[in-house]
C-alpha positions in Angstrom: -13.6 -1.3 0.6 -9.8 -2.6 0.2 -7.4 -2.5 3.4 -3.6 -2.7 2.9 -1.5 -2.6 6.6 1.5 -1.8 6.8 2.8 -4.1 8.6 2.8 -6.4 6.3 5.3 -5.5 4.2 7.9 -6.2 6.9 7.7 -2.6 9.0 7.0 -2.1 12.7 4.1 0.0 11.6 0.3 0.2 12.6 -0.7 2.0 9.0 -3.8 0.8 7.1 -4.2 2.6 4.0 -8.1 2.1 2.1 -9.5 2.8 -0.7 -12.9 2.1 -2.1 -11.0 0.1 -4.5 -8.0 -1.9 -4.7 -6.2 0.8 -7.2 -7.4 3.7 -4.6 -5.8 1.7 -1.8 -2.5 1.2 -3.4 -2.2 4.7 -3.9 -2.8 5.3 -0.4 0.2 3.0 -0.1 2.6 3.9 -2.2 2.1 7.5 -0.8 2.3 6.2 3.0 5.1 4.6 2.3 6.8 7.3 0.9 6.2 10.1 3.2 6.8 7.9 5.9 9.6 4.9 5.3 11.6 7.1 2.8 10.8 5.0 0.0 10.9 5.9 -3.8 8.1 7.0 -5.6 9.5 6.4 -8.8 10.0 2.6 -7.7 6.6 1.7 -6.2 4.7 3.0 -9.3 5.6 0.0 -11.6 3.3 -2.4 -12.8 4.9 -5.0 -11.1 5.5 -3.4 -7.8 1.8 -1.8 -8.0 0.7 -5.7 -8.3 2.8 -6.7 -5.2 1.3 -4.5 -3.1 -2.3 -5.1 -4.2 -1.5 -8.8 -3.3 -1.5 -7.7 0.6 -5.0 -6.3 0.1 -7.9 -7.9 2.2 -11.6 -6.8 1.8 -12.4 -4.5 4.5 -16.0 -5.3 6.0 
């Protein structure tokens, strides 16, 4: 299982999105951080912003 938190991506947040794998927890991402910090969906969905955020992941165990 794959963790992403929040906070690491500069927000005074306590968020952890998961996923079972690293593409389902970027998605939990990318929609956290649009219903919640405003952000554009359209933006986070490129390849290269899709990559940046996996890079934050850490293996939950």
């Amino acid at each position: 299982m794959k963790v992403i938190a929040c906070r690491d991506f500069g927000y005074d947040c306590n968020a952890l999105m998961k996923g079972r794998n690293l593409d389902e927890a970027i998605d939990a991402c990318v929609k956290h951080k649009v219903s919640m910090h405003h952000e554009v969906l359209k933006d986070l969905q490129t390849p290269e912003k899709r990559e940046e955020i996996g890079a934050k992941a850490k293996e939950l165990l």
